[in-house]
VEXDREN-804750 format. One record per residue: z, y, x of N, C-alpha, C in turn; residue in one letter. Coordinates in pm, whole numbers, plus 50000, padded with zeros to 5 digits. Each point is the difference from the previous one (the first is absolute). Layout:
! residues N
ZYXZYXZYXa/...
***
This chain:
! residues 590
067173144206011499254988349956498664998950072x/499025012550000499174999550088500325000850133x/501014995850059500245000350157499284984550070x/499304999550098499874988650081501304995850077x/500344988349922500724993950124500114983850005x/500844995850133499134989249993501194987149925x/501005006749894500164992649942499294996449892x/499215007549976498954994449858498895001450095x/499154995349842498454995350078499645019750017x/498414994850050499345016850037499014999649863x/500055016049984499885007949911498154989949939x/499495002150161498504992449959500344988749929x/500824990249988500424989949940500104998749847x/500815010649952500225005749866498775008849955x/498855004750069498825008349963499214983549911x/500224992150151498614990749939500464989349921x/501334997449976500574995149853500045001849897x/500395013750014499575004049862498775002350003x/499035005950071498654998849960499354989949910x/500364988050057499194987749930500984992849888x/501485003150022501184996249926500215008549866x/499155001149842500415005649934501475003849893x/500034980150050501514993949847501495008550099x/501055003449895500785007050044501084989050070x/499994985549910500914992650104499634991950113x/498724999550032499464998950136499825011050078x/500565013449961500085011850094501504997650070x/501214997749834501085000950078500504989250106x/499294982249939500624992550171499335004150039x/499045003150085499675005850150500885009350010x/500275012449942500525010250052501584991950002x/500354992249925501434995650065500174986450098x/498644997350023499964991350139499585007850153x/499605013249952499665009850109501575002350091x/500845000849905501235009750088500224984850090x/501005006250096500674991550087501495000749989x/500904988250032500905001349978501175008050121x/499385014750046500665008750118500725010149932x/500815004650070500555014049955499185008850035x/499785011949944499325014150049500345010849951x/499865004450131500245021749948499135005350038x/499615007049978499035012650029500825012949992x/499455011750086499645014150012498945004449933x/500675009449859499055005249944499965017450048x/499085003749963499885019549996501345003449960x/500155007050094501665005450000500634991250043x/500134993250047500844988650096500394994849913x/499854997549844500504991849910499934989850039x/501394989949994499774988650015500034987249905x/498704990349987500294991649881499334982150053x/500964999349912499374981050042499584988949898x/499964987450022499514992549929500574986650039x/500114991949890500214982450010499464993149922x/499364989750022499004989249878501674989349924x/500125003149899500764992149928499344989849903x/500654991649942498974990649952499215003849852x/500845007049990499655005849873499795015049948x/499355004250162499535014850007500165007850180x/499835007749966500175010950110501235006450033x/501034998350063501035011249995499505010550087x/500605012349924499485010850127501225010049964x/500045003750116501405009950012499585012450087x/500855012050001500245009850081500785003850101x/499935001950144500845000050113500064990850017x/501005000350108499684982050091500484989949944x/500284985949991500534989849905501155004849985x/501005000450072501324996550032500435010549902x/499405013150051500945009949919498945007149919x/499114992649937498985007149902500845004649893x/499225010349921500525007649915499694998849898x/498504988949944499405004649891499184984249993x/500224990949937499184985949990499364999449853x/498804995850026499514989549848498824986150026x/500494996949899498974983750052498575003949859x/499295003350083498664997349943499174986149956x/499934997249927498944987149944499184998450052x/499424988450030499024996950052498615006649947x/499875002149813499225001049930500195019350014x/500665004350012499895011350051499555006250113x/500284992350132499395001650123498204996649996x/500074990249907498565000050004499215010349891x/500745005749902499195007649972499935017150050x/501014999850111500405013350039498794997150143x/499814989350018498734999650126498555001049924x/499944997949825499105003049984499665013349976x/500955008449944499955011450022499205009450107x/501005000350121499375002750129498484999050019x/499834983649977498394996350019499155009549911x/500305002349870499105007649906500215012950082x/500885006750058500405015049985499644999850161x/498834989950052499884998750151500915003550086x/501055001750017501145002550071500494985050064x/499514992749986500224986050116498694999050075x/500165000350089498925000650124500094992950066x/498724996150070500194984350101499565007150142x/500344992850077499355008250169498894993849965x/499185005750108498305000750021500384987350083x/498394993349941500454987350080498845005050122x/500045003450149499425004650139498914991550038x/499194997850012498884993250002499515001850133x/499574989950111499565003050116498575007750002x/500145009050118498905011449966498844990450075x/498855000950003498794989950082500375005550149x/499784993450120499785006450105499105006550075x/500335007250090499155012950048498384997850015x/500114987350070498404997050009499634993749845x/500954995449907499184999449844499675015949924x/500995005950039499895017449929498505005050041x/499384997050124499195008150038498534994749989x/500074983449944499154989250045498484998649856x/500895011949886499104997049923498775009850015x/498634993849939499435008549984498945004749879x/499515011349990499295006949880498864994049955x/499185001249923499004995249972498825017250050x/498904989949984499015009650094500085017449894x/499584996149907499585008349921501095013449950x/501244996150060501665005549940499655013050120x/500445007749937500255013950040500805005250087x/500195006650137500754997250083500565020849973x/501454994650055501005010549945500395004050121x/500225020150037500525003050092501164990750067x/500584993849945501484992650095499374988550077x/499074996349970499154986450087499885010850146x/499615009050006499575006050144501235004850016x/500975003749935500875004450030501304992650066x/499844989550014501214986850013499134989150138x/500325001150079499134996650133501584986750004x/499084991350072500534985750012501085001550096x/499675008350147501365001250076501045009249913x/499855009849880501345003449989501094991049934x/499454987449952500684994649941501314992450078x/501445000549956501274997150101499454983949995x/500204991750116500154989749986501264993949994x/500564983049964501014997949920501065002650180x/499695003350107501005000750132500425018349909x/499335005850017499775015249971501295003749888x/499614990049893500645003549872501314994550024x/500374992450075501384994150054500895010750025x/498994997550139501055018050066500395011449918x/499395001749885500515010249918500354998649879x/500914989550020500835000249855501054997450126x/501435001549932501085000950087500694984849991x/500074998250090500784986150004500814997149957x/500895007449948501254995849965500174998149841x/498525011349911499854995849878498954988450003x/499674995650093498964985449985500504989749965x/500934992650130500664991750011501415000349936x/499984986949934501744994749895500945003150133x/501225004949919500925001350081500514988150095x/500725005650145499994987550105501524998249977x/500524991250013501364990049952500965009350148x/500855003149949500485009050152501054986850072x/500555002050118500694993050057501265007450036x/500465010649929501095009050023499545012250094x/498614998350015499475010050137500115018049931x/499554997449913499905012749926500855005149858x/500404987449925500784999349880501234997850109x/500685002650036501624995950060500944994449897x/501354994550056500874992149927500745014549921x/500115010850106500895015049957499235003349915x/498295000349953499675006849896499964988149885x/500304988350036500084992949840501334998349998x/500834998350061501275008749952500435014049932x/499195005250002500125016149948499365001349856x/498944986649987499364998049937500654992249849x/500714991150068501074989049947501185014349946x/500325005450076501185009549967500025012349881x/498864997049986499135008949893500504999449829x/499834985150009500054995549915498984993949891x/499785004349838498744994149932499325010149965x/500445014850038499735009949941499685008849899x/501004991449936500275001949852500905005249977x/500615006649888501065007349981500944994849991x/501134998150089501294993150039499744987149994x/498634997550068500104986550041500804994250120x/499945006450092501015002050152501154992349934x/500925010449956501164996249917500214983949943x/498844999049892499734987849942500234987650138x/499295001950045499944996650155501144993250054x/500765014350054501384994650055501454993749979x/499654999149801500564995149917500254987750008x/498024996649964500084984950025500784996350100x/499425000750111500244993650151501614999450021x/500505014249939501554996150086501034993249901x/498884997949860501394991649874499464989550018x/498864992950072499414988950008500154992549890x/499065004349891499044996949902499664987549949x/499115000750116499104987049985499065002750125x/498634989549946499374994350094498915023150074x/500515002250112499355012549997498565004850043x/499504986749989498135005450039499554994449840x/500674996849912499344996349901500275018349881x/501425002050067500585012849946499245012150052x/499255001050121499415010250078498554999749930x/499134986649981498894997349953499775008049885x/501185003149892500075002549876500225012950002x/501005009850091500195011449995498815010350082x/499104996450085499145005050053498094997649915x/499974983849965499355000649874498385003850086x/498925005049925499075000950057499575014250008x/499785004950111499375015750057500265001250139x/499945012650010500085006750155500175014250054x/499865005650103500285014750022499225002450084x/500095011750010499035005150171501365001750113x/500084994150128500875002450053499865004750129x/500685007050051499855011950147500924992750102x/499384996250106500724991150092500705013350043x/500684993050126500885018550102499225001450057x/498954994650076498805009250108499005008849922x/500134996049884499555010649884498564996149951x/499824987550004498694991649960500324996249920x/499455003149857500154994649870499514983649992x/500394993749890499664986549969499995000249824x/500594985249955500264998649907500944988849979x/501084995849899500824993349975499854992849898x/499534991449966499534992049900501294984949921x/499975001549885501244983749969499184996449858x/499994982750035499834989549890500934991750003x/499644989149902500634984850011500434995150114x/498775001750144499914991550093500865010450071x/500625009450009501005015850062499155009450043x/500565003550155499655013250014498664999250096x/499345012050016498434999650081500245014050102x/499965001750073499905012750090499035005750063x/499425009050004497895002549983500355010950127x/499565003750121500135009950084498655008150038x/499595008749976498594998750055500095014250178x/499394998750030500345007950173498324997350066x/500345003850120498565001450067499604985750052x/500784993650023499714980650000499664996249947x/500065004549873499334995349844501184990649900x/499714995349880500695004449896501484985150032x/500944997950006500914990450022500594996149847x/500484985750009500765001049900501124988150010x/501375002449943501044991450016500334993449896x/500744986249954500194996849881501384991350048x/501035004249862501244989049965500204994849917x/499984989849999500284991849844501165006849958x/500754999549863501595003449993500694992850043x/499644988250050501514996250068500565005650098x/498395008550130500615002750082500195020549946x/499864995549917500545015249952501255000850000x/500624992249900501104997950000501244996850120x/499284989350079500725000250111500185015850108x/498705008449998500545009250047500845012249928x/500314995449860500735013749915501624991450067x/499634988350006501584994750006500625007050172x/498664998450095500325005950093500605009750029x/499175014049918499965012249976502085002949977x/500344994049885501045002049965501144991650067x/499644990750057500954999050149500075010450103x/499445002149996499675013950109500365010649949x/500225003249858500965010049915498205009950027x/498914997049985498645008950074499285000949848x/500534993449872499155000049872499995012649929x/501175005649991500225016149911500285002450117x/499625012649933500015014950079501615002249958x/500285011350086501385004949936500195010549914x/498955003149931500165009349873499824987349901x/499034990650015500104985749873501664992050027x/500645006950086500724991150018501395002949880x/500155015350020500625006249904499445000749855x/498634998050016499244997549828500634985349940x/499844989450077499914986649966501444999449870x/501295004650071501274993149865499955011549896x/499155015649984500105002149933498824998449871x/498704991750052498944991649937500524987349949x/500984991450081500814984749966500395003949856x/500975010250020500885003149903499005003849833x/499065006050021499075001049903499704987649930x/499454995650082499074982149946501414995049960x/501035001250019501144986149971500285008549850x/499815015149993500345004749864499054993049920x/498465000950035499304997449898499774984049923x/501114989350112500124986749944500635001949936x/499724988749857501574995149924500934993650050x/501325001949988500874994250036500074984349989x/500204994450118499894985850000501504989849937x/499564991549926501284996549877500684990250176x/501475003849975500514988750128500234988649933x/500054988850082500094987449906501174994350104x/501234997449947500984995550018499774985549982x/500484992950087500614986750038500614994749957x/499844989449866501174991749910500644995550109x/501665003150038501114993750070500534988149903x/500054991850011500814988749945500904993550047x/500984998849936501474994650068499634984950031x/500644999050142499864989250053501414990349988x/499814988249957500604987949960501434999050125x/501005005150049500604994750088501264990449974x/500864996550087501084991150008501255008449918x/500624996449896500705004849895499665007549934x/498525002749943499095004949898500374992349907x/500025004749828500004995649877498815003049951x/499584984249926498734998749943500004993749910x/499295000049871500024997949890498814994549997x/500494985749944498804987149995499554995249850x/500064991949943499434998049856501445000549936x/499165002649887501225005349844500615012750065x/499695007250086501315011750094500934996650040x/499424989150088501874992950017499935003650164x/501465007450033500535001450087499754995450154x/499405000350106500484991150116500335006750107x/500774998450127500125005850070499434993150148x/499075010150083499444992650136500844995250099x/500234984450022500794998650095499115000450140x/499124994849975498955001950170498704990749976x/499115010750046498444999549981499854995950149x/499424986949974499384990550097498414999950003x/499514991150140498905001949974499314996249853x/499964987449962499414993249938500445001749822x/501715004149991501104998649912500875011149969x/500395008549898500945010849988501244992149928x/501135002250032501134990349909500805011649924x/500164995749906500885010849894500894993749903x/500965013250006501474995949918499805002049913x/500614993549878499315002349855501885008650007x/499715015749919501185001849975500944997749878x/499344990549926500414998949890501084987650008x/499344993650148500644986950035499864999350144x/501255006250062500005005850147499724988950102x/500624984449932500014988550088498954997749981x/499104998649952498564995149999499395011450052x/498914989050100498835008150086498854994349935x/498665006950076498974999249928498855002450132x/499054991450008499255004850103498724997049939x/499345011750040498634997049969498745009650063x/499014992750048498845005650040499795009550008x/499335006050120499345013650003499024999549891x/499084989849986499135001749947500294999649830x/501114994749947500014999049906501295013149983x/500715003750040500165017049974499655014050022x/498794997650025499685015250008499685004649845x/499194984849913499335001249912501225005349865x/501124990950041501355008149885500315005850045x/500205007550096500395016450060499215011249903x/498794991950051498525010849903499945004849812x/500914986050006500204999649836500925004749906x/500935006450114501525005549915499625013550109x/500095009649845499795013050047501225009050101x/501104993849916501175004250058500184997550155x/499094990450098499825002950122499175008050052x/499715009149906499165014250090498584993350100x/499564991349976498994994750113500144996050119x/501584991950012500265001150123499204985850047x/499765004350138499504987750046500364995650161x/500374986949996500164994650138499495004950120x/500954996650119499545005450086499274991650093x/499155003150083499044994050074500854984250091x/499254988650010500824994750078500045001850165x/500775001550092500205002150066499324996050112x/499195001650128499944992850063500924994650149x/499974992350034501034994750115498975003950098x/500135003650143499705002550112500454992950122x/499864987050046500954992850034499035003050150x/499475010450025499635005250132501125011550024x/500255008449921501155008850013501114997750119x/500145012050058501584996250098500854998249943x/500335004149905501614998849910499584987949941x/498824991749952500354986549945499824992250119x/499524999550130499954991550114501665004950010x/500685010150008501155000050070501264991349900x/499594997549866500354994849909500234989250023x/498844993350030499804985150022500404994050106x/500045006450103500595000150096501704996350057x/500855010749865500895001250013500554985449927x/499034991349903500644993649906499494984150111x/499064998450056499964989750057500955000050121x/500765010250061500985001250118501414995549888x/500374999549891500794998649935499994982949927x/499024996549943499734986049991500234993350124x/499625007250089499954986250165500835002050045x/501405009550001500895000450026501244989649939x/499775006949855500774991349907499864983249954x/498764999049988499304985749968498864991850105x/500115008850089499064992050103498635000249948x/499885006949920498174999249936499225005950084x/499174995650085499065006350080498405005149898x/499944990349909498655004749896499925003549875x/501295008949988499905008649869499045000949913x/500175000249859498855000949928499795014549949x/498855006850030500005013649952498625002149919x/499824984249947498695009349942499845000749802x/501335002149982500415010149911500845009350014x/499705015449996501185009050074500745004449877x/499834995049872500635003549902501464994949997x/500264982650036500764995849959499904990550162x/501195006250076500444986950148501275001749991x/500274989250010501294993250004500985002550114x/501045010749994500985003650084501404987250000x/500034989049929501384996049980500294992649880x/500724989650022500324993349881501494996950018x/500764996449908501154994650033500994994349872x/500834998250042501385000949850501155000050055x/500335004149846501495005650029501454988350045x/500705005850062500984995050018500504983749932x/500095010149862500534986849863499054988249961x/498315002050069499524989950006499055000949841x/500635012549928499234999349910498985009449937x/499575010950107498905004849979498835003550129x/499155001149971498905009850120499825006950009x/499575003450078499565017950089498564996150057x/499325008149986498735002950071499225009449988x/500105009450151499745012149991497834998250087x/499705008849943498075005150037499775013750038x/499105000850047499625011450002498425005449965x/499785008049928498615007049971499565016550055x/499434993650100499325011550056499295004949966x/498944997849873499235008049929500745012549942x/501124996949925500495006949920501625006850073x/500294997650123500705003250093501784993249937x/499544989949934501374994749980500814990750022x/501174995850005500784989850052500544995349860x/500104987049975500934997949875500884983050032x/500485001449933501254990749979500254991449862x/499564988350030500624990949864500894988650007x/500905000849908501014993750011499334986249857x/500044988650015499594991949944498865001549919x/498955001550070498555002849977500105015249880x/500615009850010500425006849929500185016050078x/499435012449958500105010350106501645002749961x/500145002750113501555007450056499775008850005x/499035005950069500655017550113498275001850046x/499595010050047498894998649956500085021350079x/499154998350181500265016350061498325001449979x/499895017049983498304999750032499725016150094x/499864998250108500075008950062498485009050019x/500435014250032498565007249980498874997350076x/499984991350093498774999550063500664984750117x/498704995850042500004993550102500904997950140x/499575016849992500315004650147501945001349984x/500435005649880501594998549976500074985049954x/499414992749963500514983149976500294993750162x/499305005650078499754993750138501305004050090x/500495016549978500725002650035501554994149976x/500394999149883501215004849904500294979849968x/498734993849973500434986350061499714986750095x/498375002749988499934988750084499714999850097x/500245013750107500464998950153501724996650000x/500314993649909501754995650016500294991349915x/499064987749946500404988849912500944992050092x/500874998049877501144991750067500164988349837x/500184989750060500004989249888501345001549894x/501225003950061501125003549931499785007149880x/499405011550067500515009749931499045000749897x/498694990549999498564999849869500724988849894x/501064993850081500314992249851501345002049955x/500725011750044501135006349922499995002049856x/500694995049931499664999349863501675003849954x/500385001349880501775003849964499754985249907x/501014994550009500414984149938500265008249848x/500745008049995500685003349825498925004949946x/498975010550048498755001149952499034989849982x/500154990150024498894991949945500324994649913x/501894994350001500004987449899500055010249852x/500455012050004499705005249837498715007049982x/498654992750092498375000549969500014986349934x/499055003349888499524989449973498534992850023x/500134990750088498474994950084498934996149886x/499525004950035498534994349899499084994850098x/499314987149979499014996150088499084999349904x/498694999950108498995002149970499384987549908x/499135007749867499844989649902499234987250038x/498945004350099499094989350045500884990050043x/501015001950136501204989350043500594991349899x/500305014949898501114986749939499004992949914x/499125002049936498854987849904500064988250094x/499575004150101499634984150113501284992450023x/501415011150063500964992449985500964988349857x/499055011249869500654994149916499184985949960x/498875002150058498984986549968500554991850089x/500415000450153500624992650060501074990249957x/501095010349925500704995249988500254991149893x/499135002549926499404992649890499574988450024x/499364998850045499604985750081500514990650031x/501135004450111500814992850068501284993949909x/500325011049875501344991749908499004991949840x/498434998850024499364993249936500444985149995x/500094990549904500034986150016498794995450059x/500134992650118499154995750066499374983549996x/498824985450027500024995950033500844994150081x/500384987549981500804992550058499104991550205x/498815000649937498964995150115499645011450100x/500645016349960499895007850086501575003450065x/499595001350181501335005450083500105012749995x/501235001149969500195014850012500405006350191x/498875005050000499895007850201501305013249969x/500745002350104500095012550049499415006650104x/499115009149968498805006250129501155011550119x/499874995650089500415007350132498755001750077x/499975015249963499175009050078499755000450170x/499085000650039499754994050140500675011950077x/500155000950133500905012250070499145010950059x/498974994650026499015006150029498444997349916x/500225005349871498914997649905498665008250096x/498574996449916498655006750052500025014649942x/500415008650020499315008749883498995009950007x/499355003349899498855003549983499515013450101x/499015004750054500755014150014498775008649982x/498805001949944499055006749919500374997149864x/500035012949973500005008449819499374987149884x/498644996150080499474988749891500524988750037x/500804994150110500384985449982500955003649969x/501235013749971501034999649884499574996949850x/499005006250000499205000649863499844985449944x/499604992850064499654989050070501114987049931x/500835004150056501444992650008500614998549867x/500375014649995500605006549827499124986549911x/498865002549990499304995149883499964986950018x/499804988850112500154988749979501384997449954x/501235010650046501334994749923499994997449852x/499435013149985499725003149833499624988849926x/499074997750039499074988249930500744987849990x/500444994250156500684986850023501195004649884x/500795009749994501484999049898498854999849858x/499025004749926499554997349896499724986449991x/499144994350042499964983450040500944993349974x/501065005050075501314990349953500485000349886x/500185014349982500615006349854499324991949857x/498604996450067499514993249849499934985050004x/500274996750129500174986550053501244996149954x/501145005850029501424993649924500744995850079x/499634995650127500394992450076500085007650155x/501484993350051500095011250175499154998150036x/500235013150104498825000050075500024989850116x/498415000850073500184986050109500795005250119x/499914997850140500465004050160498805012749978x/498774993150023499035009249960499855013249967x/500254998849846500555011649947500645009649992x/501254996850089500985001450064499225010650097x/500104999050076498975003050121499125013049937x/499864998849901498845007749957500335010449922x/501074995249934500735011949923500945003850099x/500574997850080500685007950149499475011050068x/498324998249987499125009650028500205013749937x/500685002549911499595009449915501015012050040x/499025012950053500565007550086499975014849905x/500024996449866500305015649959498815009049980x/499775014449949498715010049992500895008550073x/500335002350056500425008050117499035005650086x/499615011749999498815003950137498624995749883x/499844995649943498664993249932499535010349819x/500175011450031499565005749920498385005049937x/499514994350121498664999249994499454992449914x/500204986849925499814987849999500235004449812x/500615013949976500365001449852499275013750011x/499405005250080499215010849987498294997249929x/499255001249955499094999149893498575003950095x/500605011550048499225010150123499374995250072x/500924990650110499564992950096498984994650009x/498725001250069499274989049998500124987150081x/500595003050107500234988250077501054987949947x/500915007549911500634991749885499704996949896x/499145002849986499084998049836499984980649929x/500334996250116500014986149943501504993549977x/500615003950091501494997949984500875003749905x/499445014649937500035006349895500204995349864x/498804990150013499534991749862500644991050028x/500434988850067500434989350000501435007149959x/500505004550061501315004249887500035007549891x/499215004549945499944998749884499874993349883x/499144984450089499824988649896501394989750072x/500675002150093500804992750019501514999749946x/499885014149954501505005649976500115003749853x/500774997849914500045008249884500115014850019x/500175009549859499915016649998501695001050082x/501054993649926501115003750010500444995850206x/499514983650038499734999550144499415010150069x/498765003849945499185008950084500825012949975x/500385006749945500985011750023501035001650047x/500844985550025500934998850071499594998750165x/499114991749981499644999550158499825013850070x/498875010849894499695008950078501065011650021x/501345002249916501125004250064500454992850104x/500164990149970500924996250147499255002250141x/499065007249999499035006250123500875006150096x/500955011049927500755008050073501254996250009x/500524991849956501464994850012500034986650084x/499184990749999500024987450091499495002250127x/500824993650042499655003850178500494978750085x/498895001050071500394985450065500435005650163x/501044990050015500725002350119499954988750070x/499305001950151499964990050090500754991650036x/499874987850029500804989850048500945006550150x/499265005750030500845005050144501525006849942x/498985010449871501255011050006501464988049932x/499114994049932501554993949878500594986250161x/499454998050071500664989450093501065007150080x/499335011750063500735010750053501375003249931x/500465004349853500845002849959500734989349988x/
***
């Protein structure tokens, strides 16, 4: 406590505070605005080593160096100040002499006596030339205790003796060790770790030409003091470049000796006894959602995964195998979460497409050499890779369709026979889809279908179709006006069609609207109309447009929502994956 240092104030500081400072809580803030907020150690008698930290609410002070002290307590503020008053009463806090300039030689000698004053053998005895003058008194004090040490330039401190110096360590008891710990489990930051284990003191140190110095460490690192017949040198490293040379050191395998070298795993092994065992913390695994997973949705009812799309997961209710069910990522994770009996399973990430990839360039590749072969299409549409159109056709008897796609996201080919899945391959990767089919599409063989297998399927079309068809048809066997002609519309041979995502978007919805119009109108539609409801090209490819997510759809979004009823709007957004529009080329072609 009585030590000077220069993290607290000096001792004279605390003399003349309390001097004039009697009240005890104007003793203790000063004495707890005195400390600083540094680490410190000291060397006590016996090389004891002890330190100190200003906490806010006292003193901590410990024994041995931070890291591996042996013995801590946090002193009070109101204790530190009365343990300094102590000292002060028991004079044991002492201030340095404050050195006062002495007068100079010609003031020392300049005064003089009065007449009447008595003159003393040393007046005759002290003659004016013996006195040294200030050249005289130079020469004999030694230069090297005169003058502050000179900043060396490696001339006399060398890089080999602050390496040796560095190699040393903090010189503390298994600090070395501590040392090489840090550095080779890489810790942390290691001049902030070196700052702390070396702390504040020093040594006397013996260069190899056998000229003693001294080795000094603070906050700011290390100091290197040489003194020789040149006079006194001195070197300094911050810790960083301390550190950089321990890192050196032990590249060079030059840090331990080879008796520390054999000390070091049987010291490791010590310190790892004296930790507690660290609790391991295992990784909740949670089952991930895949393609023929069973999941249990509200009331515990049954479903089974037919295929998790981006936007959409569709599921078999097994209670009622013919009915499907599709619904939102976003709106099933939350009943996944809610029926315990799915263990926490949760969906899997959506996928991303790479349409820089060689296997999807060789993809695309393979499918536009197959369109321009087959249909003469030189400008394929690929900018949905979920769902492109390999083929359309019908059968023989004239009374069903075929139309086969392909999805390269999900590496599959499928087949529907009157807007309805047939057959349905999904191969393990890209690179086997590329192989195994579409370096060898052949139009035959994508719309091979068995005639006896279909007619004992029973077709279900899609609900959205048939509402519109049944409103159609509704219409048309309506009693009509006598002042209205009844048109039959023949479709142009070469219609406009749309070919950005939003002028499908586009299209769809003026149909929509124009068939509501009519629907409440009563009456056929005009040529016009005609025309307009012809437009209407399906949600095929347009899954965006029912995604919530989207921002760039965010408006399209809403308009079908206020445009469509609940039971429309759910129909529409299934038929995402089942409607597909087929070019005028391909259906002229066949």
């Amino acid at each position: 406590m009585k030590t000077e240092t220069s993290s607290r104030a000096a001792n004279a500081d605390y003399l003349a505070f309390y001097q004039k400072s009697p009240l005890s809580i104007d003793r203790l803030r000063f004495v707890r605005d005195s400390y600083k907020d540094i680490f410190t150690e000291l060397l006590l008698d016996g090389d004891t080593r002890v330190g100190f930290h200003r906490q806010e609410d006292g003193l901590l002070v410990w024994q041995g160096a931070y890291l591996t002290r042996s013995a801590e307590t946090l002193l009070p503020w109101r204790a530190v100040a009365n343990a300094l008053n102590d000292l002060i009463g028991q004079h044991e806090l002492t201030a340095a002499l404050d050195v006062k300039a002495l007068p100079q030689e010609n003031a020392q000698i300049s005064f003089a006596l009065p007449e009447d004053a008595p003159r003393g053998e040393e007046e005759t005895l002290l003659a004016d030339d013996e006195l040294r003058s200030e050249e005289k008194q130079e020469r004999a004090i030694p230069r090297a205790m005169e003058n502050a040490p000179i900043r060396d330039d490696g001339s006399h401190i060398t890089d080999e003796e602050v390496n040796l110096v560095v190699a040393d360590g903090s010189g503390f008891e298994k600090g070395k060790l501590r040392i090489y710990r840090h550095f080779t489990e890489k810790k942390g930051n290691n001049a902030e770790f070196l700052k702390k284990e070396y702390g504040y003191g020093g040594r006397t140190w013996y260069y190899q030409n056998g000229e003693n110095g001294w080795v000094g460490h603070s906050p700011a690192g290390l100091t290197l003091t040489k003194t020789c017949a040149d006079g006194r040198f001195e070197r300094k490293l911050k810790w960083k470049e301390t550190a950089q040379r321990i890192s050196y050191l032990l590249e060079m395998q030059h840090y331990l000796t080879p008796e520390e070298e054999k000390e070091y795993p049987v010291w490791l092994a010590q310190q790892q006894e004296k930790q507690p065992p660290r609790a391991v913390v295992v990784p909740e695994v949670k089952p991930v959602c895949t393609e023929g997973s069973v999941v249990y949705l509200e009331n515990g009812q049954p479903f089974t995964v037919e295929n998790i799309g981006k936007f959409d997961v569709h599921l078999r209710d097994e209670n009622f195998p013919l009915i499907s069910r599709a619904v939102s990522r976003e709106q099933l994770q939350p009943l996944l979460d809610a029926e315990p009996r799915n263990g926490g399973m949760v969906l899997p990430e959506v996928p991303q497409i790479d349409r820089d990839s060689n296997q999807m360039k060789q993809a695309l590749s393979y499918i536009a050499d197959y369109l321009r072969n087959e249909f003469d299409i030189t400008d394929a549409d690929f900018s949905d890779l979920t769902q492109i159109d390999l083929g359309y056709t019908i059968t023989e008897d004239e009374q069903h369709t075929i139309q086969v796609c392909a999805d390269l996201e999900r590496c599959t080919i499928s087949k529907l026979v009157d807007n309805t899945l047939y057959a349905q391959e999904t191969f393990a990767s890209l690179k086997a889809m590329n192989r195994d089919l579409l370096s060898s599409l052949e139009f035959d063989a994508l719309m091979e279908v068995d005639s006896n297998e279909i007619e004992e399927r029973e077709p279900t079309e899609s609900p959205f179709v048939a509402e519109v068809m049944a409103k159609v048809e509704r219409l048309s066997a309506a009693a009509e006006p006598a002042e209205y002609d009844l048109t039959n519309y023949v479709a142009p041979c070469e219609p406009t069609v749309p070919k950005g995502a939003k002028e499908k978007f586009a299209a769809n919805v003026a149909a929509i609207q124009t068939l509501k119009a009519v629907e409440q109108r009563g009456t056929p539609a005009t040529e016009a109309e005609q025309d307009v409801l012809a437009g209407y090209l399906g949600w095929g490819g347009l899954t965006d447009a029912f995604d919530p997510g989207k921002d760039n759809w965010h408006t399209e979004y809403e308009q079908l929502k206020v445009l469509l009823t609940e039971d429309e709007y759910t129909a529409a957004r299934e038929s995402t994956l089942t409607a597909f529009y087929t070019p005028p080329a391909v259906i002229h072609a066949i």
